[in-house]
Structure formats: structure tokens, C-alpha cells
C-alpha positions as CSV (number, residue, x, y, z in Angstrom):
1,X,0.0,0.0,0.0
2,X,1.3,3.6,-0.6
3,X,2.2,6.1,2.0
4,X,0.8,9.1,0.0
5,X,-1.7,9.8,2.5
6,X,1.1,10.7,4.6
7,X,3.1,13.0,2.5
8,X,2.7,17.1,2.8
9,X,0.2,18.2,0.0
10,X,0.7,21.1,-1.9
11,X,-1.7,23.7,-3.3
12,X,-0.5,23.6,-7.0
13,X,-2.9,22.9,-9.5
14,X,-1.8,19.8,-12.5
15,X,-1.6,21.2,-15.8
16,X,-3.2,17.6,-16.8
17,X,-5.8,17.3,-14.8
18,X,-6.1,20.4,-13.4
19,X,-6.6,19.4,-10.2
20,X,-5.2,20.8,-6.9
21,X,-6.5,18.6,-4.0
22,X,-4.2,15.6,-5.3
23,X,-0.8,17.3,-6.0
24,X,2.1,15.7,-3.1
25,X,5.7,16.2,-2.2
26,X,7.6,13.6,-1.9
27,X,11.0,14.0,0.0
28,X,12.4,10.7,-0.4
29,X,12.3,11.4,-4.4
30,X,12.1,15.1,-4.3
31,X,9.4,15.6,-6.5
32,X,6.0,16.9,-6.4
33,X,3.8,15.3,-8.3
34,X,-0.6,14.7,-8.8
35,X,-1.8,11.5,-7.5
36,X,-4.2,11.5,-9.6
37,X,-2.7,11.9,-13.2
38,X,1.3,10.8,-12.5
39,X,2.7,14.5,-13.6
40,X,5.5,15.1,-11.6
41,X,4.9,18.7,-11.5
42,X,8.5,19.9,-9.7
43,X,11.7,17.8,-9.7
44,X,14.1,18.9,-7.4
45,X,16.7,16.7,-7.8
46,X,20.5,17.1,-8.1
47,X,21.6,16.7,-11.6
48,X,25.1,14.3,-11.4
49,X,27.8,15.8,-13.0
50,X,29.5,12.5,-13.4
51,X,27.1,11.5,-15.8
52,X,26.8,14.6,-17.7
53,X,30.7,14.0,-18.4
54,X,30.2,10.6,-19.3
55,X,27.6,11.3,-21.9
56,X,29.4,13.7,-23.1
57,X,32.6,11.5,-23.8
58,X,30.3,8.8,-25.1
59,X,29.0,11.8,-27.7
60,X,32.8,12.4,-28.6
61,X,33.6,8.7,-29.4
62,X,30.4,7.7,-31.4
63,X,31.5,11.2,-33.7
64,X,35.4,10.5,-33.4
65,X,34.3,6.7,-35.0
66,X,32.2,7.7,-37.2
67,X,34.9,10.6,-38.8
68,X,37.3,7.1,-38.6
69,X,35.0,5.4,-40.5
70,X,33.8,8.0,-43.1
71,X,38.1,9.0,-43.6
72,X,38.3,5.3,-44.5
73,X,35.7,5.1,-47.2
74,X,37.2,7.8,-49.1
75,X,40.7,6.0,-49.3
């Protein structure tokens, strides 16, 4: 069973539903979101800048192979 009934609710109305009375925060995720509908409607959660660099270095290999690979053709 879910613990909603025990979060604090907030008085901010879903852009889906548009509903207030079912909008929650939820501290262990950091989120508000409606019960109702799903929406998360505020995400507060601290964006990892150790995956930021490794996306970034994975962007940088897939376009350093495929200038390898496009180089080759033309030989």
C-alpha cells in the first residue's frame, strides 16, 4: 500500500488534470507530483555531473568513430 496519505500536499494545481487537491511532495524522491494523473509537477533533484561528463565522452567517441569510418571510405 502507498504512504501518500502521509506526504505534505501542496496547493498547486496539474496542468493535466487540473486538479489541486491531489498534487504531493515527496521528500524521499524530491518531487511533487498529482496522484491523480502521475505529472510530476516539480523535480528537485541534483543533476550528477558524473554522468553529464560521461555522456558527453560517449557523444565524442560515437562522432570520433564515425569521422574514422567515413576518412576510410574515401581511401
Amino acid at each position: 500500500m502507498s504512504q501518500e496519505y502521509t506526504y505534505p500536499h501542496v496547493n498547486i494545481p496539474c496542468p493535466e488534470c487540473k486538479h489541486t487537491e491531489y498534487t504531493v511532495y515527496d521528500s524521499h524522491h524530491s518531487e511533487t507530483y498529482c496522484t491523480k494523473c502521475g505529472t510530476v509537477l516539480i523535480d528537485t533533484t541534483i543533476f550528477s555531473i558524473t554522468q553529464y561528463l560521461a555522456n558527453e565522452e560517449y557523444k565524442n567517441k560515437f562522432i570520433r568513430n564515425l569521422w574514422k569510418k567515413h576518412t576510410k571510405q574515401k581511401e
